[in-house]
C-alpha positions in Angstrom: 0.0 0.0 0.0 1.3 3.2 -0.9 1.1 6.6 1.2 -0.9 8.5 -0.6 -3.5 5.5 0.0 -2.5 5.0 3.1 -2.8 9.2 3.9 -6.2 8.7 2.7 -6.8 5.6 5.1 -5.5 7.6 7.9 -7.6 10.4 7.2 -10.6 8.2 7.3 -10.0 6.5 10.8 -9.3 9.4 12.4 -12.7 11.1 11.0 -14.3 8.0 11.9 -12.6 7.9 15.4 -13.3 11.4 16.5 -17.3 10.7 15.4 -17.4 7.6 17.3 -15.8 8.9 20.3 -18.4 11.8 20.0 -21.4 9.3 20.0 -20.3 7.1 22.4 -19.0 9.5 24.9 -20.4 12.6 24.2 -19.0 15.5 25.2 -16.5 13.5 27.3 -15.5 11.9 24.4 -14.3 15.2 22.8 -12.3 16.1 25.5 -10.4 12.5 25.2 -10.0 12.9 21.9 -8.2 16.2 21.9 -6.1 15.1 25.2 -5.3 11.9 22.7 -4.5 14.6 19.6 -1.9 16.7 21.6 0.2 13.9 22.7 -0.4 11.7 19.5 0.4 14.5 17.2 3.4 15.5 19.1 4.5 12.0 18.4 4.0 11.4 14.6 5.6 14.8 13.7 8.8 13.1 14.0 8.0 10.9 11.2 8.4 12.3 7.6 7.4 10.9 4.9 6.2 11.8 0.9 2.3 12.1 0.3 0.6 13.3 -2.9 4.3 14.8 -4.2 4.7 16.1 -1.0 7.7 16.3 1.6 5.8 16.6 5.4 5.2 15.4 8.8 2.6 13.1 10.1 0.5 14.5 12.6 -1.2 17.0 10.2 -4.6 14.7 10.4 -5.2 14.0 13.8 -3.5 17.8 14.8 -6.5 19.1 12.5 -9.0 17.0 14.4 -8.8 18.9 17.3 -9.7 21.7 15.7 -12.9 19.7 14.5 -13.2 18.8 18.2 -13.3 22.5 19.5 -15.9 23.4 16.9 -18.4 20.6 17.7 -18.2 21.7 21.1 -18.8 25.0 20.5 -21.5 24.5 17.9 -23.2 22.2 20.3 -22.2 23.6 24.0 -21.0 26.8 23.4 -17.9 28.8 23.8 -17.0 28.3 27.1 -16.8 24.3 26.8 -14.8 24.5 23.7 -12.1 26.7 25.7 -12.5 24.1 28.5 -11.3 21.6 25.7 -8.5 23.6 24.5 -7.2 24.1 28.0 -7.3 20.4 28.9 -5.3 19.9 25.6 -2.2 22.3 27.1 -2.7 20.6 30.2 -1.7 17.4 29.1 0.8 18.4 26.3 2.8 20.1 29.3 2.3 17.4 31.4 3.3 14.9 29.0 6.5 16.7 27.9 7.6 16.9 31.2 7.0 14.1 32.8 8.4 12.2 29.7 12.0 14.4 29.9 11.9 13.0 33.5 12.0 9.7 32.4 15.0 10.4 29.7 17.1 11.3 32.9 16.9 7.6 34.5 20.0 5.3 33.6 18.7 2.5 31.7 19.8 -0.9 33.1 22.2 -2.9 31.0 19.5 -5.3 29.3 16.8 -2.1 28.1 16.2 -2.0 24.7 14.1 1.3 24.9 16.0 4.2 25.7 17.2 4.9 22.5 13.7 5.2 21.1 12.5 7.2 23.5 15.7 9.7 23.1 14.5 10.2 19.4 11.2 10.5 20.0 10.9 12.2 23.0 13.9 14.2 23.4 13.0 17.1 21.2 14.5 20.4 21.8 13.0 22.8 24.3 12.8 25.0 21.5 10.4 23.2 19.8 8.4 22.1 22.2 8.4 25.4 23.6 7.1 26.4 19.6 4.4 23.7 19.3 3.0 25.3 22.9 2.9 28.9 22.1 1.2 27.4 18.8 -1.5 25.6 20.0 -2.0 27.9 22.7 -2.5 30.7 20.1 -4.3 29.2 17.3 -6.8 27.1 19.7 -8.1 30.0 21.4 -8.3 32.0 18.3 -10.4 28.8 16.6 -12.7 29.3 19.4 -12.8 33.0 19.3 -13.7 33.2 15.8 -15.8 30.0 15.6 -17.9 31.7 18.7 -17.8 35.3 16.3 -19.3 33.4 13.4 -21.5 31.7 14.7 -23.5 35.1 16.0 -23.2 36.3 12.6 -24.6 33.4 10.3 -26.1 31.1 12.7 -27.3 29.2 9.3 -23.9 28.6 7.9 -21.8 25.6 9.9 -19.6 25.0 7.3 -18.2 28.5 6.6 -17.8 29.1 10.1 -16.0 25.3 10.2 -13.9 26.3 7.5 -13.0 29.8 7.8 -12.6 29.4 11.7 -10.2 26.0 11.3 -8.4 27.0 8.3 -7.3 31.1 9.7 -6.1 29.1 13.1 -4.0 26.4 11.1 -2.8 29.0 9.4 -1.7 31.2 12.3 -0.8 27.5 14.2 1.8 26.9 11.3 3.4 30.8 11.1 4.0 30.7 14.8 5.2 27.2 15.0 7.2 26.5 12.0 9.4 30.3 12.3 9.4 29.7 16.0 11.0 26.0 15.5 13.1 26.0 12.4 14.1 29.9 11.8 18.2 29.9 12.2 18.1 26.0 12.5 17.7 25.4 9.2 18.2 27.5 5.9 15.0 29.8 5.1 14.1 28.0 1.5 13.7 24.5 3.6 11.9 26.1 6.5 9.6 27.7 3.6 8.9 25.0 2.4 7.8 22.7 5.3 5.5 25.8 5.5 4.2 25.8 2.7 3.8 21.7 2.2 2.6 21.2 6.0 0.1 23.9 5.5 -1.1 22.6 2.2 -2.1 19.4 4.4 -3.9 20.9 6.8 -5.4 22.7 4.5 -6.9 20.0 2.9 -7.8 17.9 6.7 -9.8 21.0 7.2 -11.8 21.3 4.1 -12.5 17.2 4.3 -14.1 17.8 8.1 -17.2 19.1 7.3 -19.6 16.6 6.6 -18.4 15.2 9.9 -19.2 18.9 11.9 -23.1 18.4 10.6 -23.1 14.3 11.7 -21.6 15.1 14.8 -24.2 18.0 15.1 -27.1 15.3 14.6 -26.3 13.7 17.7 -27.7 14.2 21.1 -30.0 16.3 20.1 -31.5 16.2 23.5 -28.0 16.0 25.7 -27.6 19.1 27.9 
């Protein structure tokens, strides 16, 4: 299987998992899938890999889901319970990354087999976990904010407000994170251009969410 197929699988499960966990759960279920997002995102950025002519980072899909996740929360519960999502989702990327470069610290014993692993994927530079913070700190609230705006304005129009809402905050999420990360690491045509590519795939995660928005809005009609 190939990864622009398999992009496309990945992009299916995670729709289908954050609609599940939505019916299942309910509103609980939103808030475990964006806790799930933050550290599982964190994780599959480190992975690179070619999709649709593409050079980028996994992580763009289920990153972008949380965003879906803030928006059914506010379409459904309103502003304040969205926020209450974001804020669990900083909660446990701190806590994560900390308690993680805690465990980096202890001397493995002569027969561990893990430690090496866990340096690569876990002992990132403060820098950039310091930059994918700030951004999801920034672009989050700002999701929320504007979702909250649009809503007031064109209470009839879920998918521009899904859409316009998700795609200005990725947008402002990839500024402050890829400048923050890569500027004066690496030369300014490559940091451009993981820009540029990661953008493109969060652009297109964003459009691809909204028929889930209106299923998820279909359920618990009746939940308070």
């Amino acid at each position: 299987m190939n990864n622009n197929l398999l992009w496309i699988v990945l992009l299916l499960v995670n729709f289908t998992g954050i609609t599940f966990s939505y019916l299942i759960f309910k509103k609980t279920g939103l808030y475990i899938w964006i806790a799930m997002a933050a550290i599982v995102a964190n994780i599959q950025v480190m992975k690179t890999v070619e999709v649709l002519g593409f050079v980028t980072t996994l992580g763009n899909i289920i990153y972008g889901t949380s965003f879906l996740a803030t928006d059914i929360l506010n379409e459904k519960y309103g502003r304040k319970e969205a926020q209450k999502g974001v804020y669990m989702g900083i909660f446990i990327l701190i806590a994560t990354t900390i308690i993680m470069q805690i465990c980096l610290l202890f001397v493995p014993h002569a027969t561990d087999m893990a430690q090496s692993a866990f340096q690569t994927i876990f002992g990132f530079l403060p820098r950039v976990a310091l930059a994918s913070v700030i951004a999801y700190v920034i672009s989050q609230l700002h999701d929320v904010w504007l979702f909250d705006k649009l809503k007031k304005l064109m209470p009839q129009h879920l998918w521009l407000r899904n859409n316009v809402s998700t795609l200005l905050s990725q947008l402002i999420d990839n500024v402050i994170f890829t400048f923050l990360a890569f500027s004066g690491v690496l030369p300014f045509d490559i940091v451009l251009e993981i820009f540029i590519t990661t953008y493109l795939m969060k652009f297109v995660v964003a459009a691809l969410d909204t028929p889930f928005i209106y299923l998820a809005r279909s359920f618990h009609a009746k939940e308070i």
